[in-house]
C-alpha positions as CSV (number, residue, x, y, z in Angstrom):
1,X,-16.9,-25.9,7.1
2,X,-17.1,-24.9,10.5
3,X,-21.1,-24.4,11.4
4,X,-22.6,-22.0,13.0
5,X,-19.3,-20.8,13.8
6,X,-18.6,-17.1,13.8
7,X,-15.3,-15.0,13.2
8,X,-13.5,-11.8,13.7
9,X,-10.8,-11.5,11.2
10,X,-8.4,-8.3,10.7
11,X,-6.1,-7.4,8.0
12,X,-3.9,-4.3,8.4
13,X,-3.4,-0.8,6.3
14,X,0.3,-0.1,5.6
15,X,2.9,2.8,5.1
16,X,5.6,2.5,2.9
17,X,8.6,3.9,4.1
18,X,10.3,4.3,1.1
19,X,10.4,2.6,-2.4
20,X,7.2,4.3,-4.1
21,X,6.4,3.1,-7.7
22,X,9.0,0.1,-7.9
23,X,7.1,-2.6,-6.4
24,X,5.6,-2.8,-10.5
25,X,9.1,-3.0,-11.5
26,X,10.8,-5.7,-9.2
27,X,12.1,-3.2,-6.8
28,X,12.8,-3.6,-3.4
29,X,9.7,-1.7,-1.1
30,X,10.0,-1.0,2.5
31,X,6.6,-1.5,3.7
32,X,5.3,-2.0,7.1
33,X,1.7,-3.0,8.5
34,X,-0.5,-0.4,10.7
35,X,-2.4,-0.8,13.6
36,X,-5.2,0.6,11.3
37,X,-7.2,-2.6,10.0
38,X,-10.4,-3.8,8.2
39,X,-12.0,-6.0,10.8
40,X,-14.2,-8.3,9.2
41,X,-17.3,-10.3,11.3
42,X,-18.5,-13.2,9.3
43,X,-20.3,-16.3,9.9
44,X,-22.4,-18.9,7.4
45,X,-25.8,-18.6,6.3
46,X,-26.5,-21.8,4.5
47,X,-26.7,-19.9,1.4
48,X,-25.1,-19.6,-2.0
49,X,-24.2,-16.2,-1.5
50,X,-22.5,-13.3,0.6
51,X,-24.6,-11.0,2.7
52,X,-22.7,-8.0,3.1
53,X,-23.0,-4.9,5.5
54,X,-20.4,-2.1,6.6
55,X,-20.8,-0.2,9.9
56,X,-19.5,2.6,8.3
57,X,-22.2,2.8,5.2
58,X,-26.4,1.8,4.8
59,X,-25.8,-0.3,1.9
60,X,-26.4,-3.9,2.2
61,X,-25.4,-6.2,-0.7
62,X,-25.9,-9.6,-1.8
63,X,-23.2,-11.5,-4.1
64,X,-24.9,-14.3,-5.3
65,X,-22.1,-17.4,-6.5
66,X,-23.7,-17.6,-9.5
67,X,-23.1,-14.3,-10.8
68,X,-19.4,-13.2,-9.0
69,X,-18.1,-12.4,-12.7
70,X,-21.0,-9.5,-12.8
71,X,-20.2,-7.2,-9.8
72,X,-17.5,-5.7,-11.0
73,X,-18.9,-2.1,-11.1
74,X,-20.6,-2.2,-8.0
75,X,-19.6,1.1,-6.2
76,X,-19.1,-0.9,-2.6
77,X,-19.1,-4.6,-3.0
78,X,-16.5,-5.3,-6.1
79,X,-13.6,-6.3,-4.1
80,X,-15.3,-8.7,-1.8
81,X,-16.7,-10.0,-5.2
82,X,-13.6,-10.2,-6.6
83,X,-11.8,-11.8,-3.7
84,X,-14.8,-14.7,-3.7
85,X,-14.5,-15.4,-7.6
86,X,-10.8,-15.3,-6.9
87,X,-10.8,-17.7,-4.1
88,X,-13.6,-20.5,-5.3
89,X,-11.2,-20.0,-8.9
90,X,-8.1,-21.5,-6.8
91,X,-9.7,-24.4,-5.8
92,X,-10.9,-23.3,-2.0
93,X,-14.8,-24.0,-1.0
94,X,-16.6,-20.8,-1.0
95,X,-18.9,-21.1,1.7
96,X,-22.2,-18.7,1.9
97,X,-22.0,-16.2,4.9
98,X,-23.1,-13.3,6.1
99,X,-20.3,-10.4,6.5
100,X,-19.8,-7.1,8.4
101,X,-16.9,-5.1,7.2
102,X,-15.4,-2.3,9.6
103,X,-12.6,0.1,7.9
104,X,-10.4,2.1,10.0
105,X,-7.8,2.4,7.0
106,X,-9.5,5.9,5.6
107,X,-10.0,6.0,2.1
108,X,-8.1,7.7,-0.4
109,X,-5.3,7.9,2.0
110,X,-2.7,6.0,0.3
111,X,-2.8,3.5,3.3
112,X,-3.9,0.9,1.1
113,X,-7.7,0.3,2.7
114,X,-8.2,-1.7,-0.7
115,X,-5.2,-4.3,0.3
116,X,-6.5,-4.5,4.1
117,X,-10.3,-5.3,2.5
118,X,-8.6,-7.7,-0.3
119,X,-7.0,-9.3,2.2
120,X,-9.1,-9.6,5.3
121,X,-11.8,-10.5,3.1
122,X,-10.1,-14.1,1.9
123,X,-8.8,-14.5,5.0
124,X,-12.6,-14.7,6.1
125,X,-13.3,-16.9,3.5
126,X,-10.8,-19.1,4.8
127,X,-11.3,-19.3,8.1
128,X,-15.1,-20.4,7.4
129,X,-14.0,-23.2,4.8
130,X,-11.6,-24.2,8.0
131,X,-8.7,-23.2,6.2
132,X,-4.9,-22.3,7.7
133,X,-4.7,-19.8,4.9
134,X,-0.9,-19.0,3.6
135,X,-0.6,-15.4,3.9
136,X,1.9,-15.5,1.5
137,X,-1.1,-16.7,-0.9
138,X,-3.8,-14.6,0.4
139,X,-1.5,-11.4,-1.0
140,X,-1.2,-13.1,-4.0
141,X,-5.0,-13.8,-4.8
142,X,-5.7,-10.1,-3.5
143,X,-3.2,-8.5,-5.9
144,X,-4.9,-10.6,-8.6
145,X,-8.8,-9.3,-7.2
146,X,-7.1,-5.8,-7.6
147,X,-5.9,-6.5,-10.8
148,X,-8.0,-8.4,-13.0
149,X,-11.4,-7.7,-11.3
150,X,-11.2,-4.1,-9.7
151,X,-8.9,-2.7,-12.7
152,X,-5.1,-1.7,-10.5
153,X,-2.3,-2.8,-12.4
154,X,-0.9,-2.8,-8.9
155,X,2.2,-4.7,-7.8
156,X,2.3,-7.0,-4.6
157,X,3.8,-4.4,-1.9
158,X,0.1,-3.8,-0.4
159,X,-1.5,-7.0,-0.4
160,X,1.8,-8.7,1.1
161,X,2.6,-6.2,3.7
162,X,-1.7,-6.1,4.7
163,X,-1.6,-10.3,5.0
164,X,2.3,-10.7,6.1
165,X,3.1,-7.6,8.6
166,X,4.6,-8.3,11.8
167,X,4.6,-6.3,14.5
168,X,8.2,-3.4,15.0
169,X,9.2,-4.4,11.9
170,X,9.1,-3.4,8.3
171,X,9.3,-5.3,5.5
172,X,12.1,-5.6,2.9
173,X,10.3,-7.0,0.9
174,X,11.3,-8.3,-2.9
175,X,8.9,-7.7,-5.3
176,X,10.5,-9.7,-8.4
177,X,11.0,-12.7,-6.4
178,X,8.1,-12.0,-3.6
179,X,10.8,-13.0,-1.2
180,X,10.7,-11.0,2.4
181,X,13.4,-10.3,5.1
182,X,11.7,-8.3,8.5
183,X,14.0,-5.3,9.3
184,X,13.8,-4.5,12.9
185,X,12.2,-0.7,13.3
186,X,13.9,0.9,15.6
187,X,14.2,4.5,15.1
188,X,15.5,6.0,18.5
189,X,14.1,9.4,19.6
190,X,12.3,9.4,16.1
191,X,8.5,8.1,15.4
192,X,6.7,7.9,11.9
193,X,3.7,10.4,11.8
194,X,1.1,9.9,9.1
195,X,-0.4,13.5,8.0
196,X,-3.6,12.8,5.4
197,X,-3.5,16.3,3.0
198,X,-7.2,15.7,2.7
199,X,-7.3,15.0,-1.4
200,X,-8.6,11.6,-1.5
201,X,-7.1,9.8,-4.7
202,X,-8.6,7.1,-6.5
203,X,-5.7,4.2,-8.5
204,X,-8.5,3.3,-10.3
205,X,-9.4,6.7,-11.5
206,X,-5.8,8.5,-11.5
207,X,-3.1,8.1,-13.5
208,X,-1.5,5.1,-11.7
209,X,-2.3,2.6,-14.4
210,X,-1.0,4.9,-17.2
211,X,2.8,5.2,-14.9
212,X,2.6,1.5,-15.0
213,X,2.4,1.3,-18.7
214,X,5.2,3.9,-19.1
215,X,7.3,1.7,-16.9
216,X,6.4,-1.1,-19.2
217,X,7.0,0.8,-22.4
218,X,10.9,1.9,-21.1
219,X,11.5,-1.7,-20.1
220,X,10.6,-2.8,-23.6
221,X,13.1,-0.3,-25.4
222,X,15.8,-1.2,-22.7
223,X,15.7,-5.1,-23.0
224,X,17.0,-4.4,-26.7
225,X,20.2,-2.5,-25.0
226,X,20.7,-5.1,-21.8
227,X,19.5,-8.6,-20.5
228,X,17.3,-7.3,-18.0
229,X,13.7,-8.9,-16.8
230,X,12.3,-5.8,-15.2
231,X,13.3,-2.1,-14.6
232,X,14.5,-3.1,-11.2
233,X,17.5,-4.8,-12.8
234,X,19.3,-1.3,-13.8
235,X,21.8,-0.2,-11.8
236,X,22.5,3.0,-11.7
237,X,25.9,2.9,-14.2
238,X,23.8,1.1,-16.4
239,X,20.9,3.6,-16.2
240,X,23.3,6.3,-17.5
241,X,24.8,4.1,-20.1
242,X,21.3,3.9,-21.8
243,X,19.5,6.4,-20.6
244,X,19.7,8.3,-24.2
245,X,17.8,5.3,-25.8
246,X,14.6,6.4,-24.1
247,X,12.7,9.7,-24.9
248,X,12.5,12.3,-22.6
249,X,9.3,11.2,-20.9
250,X,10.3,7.6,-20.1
251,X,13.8,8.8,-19.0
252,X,12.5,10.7,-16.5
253,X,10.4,7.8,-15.5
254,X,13.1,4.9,-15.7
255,X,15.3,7.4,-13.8
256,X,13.2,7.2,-10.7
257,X,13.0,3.8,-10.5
258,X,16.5,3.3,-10.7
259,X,17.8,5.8,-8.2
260,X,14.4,4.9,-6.0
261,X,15.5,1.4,-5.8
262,X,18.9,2.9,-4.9
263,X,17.3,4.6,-2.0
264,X,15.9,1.5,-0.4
265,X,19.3,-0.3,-0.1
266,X,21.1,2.8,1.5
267,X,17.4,3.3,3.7
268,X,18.0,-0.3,5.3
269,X,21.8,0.3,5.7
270,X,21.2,3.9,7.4
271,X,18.0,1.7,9.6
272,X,20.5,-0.9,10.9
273,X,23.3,1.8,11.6
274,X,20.5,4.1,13.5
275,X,21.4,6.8,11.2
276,X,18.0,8.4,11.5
277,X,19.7,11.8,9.7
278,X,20.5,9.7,6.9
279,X,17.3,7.6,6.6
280,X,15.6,11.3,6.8
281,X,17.1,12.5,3.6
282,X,16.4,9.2,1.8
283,X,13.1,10.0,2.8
284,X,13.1,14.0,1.4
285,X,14.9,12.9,-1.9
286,X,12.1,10.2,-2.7
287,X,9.4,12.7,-2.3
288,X,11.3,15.0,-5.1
289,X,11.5,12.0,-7.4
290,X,8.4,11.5,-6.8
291,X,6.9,15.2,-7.6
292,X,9.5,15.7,-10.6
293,X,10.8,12.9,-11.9
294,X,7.6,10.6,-11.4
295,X,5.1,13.1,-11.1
296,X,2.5,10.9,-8.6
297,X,1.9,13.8,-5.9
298,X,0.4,17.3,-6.5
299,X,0.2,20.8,-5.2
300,X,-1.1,19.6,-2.1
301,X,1.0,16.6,-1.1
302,X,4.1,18.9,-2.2
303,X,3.0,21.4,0.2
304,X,2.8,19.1,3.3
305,X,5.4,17.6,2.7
306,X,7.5,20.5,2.4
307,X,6.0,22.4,5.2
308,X,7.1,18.9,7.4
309,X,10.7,19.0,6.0
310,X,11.0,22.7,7.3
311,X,10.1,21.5,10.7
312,X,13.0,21.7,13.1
313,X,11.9,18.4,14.7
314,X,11.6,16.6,11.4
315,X,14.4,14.5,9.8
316,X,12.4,13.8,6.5
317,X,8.9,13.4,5.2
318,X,7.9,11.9,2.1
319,X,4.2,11.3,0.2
320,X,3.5,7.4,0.6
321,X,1.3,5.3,-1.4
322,X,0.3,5.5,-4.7
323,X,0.2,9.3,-4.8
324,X,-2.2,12.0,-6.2
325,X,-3.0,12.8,-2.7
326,X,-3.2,10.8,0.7
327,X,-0.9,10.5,3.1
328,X,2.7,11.7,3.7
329,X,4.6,9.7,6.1
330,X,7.4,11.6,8.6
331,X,9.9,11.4,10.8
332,X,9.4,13.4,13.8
333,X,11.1,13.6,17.2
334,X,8.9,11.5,19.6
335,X,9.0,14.5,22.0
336,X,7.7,16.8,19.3
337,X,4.9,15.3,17.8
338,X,2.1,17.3,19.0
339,X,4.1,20.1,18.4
340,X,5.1,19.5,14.9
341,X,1.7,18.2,14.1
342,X,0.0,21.5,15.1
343,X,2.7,23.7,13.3
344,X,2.6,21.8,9.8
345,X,-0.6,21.6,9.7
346,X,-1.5,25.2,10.4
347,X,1.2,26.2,7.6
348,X,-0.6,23.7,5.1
349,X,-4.0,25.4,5.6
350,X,-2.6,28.5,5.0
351,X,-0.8,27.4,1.9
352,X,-3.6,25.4,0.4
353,X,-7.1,25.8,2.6
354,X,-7.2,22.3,3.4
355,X,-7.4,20.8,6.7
356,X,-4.5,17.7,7.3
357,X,-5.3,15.3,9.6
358,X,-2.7,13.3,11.8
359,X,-3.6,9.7,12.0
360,X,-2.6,7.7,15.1
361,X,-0.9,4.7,14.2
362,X,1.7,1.9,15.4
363,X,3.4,-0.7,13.8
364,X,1.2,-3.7,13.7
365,X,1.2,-7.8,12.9
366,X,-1.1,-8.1,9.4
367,X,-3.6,-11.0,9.5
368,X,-5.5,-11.9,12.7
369,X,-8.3,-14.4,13.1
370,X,-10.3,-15.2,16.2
371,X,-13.0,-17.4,16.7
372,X,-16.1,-15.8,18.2
């Protein structure tokens, strides 16, 4: 334990750039981490418990240690809980502290503000037990506070790209093996711009848990056809081969993930050849997987995304995260961006009535801890 000593610790948000809904099913995911963060002040108390405050929100919470297992339906609170139960559960020393949480990751914005909080929240722990926390496991013990405590059947894409960013580069990142190459982002006259549709989502509450139990339920009638471990597996010949043992439903399902883990391979090769035209319509053909094979977006991220892919300065936009709103992320001439911010956005309210919003954001290292 460290004292009286105090800490600021950061984990970041993160866009995915393309690989949506395959992370579950051993896909390849092309994440990277955002300058937007959950910055997280903590220092002991001598207590058995966390005090927690947000500057963002009035509430002020206590988890006591003796009762982590019951906060599970708190309505602000439950992931810090479940990242403390998680943490004391592997063996770390869970030291009592007091804990101000600051979120710039907005909510419901497919951003993953849940993995940034998961994330930045054990590595808080750490750093007051005098830990050099792994990132590596902090993403794992976050996916599991998502999972078993919180109630996301999520895969590892969010916590691991919050804890393991790096600064310029995205993440290739294997899911089945949670294995990661960095892939230098360099995108030439072209910049990513994030444009919220203003529908906040809940996982929790949508039907994300319901696709991952589809995804389960193909894999189960394809492992009688072909030695596969996880969706992932299927190529695309051998989709078609056996795509007539699966009902309608689950076709259309399986058939995203297949040609979605497709798109990831050809969206590194077009990254490292600078073929930003390419990348771009990777980018537009995931988003109509997405809305009609996958059905995860919506009349309103359909519409922004559309009215970006009609932009003249736009290559290709797509809906990022785990859909049912959020955000879409683009690629936009760097010259252009106020430009084509303005236009789509003003073309979305008409369409819809809603207001998007552009988020500034740069490419950013995950974790940081500094002593205070």
């Amino acid at each position: 334990m460290n004292g009286s000593q105090e800490f600021l610790v950061t984990a970041a948000g993160r866009v995915n750039l393309i690989g949506e809904h395959i992370d579950y099913c051993g896909g390849k995911v092309l994440p990277a981490a955002l300058s937007l963060k959950n910055a997280v002040r903590v220092r002991p108390n001598g207590e058995n418990c966390i005090r927690l405050s947000w500057t963002t929100l009035e509430e002020k919470v206590t988890l006591d240690f003796s009762r982590l297992e019951e906060y599970r339906s708190l309505r602000y609170g439950n992931y810090q809980a479940g990242c403390a139960l998680l943490w004391r559960q592997a063996g770390h020393a869970l030291v009592g502290c007091d804990m101000v949480q600051d979120c710039s990751v907005p909510f419901g914005s497919g951003l993953s503000s849940s993995a940034a909080i998961e994330v930045s929240t054990l590595a808080a722990l750490a750093a007051l037990a005098g830990e050099q926390a792994d990132p590596v496991e902090l993403a794992l013990l976050a996916q599991r506070a998502e999972r078993e405590y919180a109630g996301v059947n999520c895969g590892i894409m969010d916590q691991y790209a919050s804890a393991c960013g790096k600064k310029g580069y995205a993440m290739l990142l294997d899911c089945k093996n949670v294995t990661c190459e960095y892939v230098p982002l360099e995108l030439g006259a072209y910049t990513l711009v994030l444009l919220d549709c203003n529908k906040p989502h809940s996982l929790a509450g949508s039907k994300y848990n319901e696709r991952r139990q589809e995804t389960e339920d193909a894999l189960a009638i394809l492992k009688k056809k072909l030695p596969v471990e996880c969706l992932a597996d299927l190529s695309p010949a051998d989709f078609e081969r056996v795509k007539e043992a699966l009902p309608p439903l689950l076709q259309r399902r399986t058939a995203h993930v297949v040609y979605e883990c497709d798109r990831v391979t050809q969206a590194v090769e077009a990254m490292r050849a600078g073929d930003i035209a390419r990348l771009g319509r990777l980018l537009n053909a995931s988003h109509k997987s997405l809305s009609e094979l996958y059905e995860t977006t919506g009349a309103e991220p359909d519409a922004l995304a559309a009215a970006a892919q009609r932009h003249p300065a736009c290559a290709g936009s797509r809906l990022t995260g785990g859909g049912f709103g959020g955000c879409t992320v683009s690629l936009v001439r760097a010259d252009s961006v106020a430009r084509f911010c303005e236009d789509v956005c003003e073309e979305y309210r008409q369409k819809t009535g809603l207001s998007a919003k552009a988020y500034a954001a740069e490419i950013d290292d995950g974790i940081t801890v500094r002593a205070l």
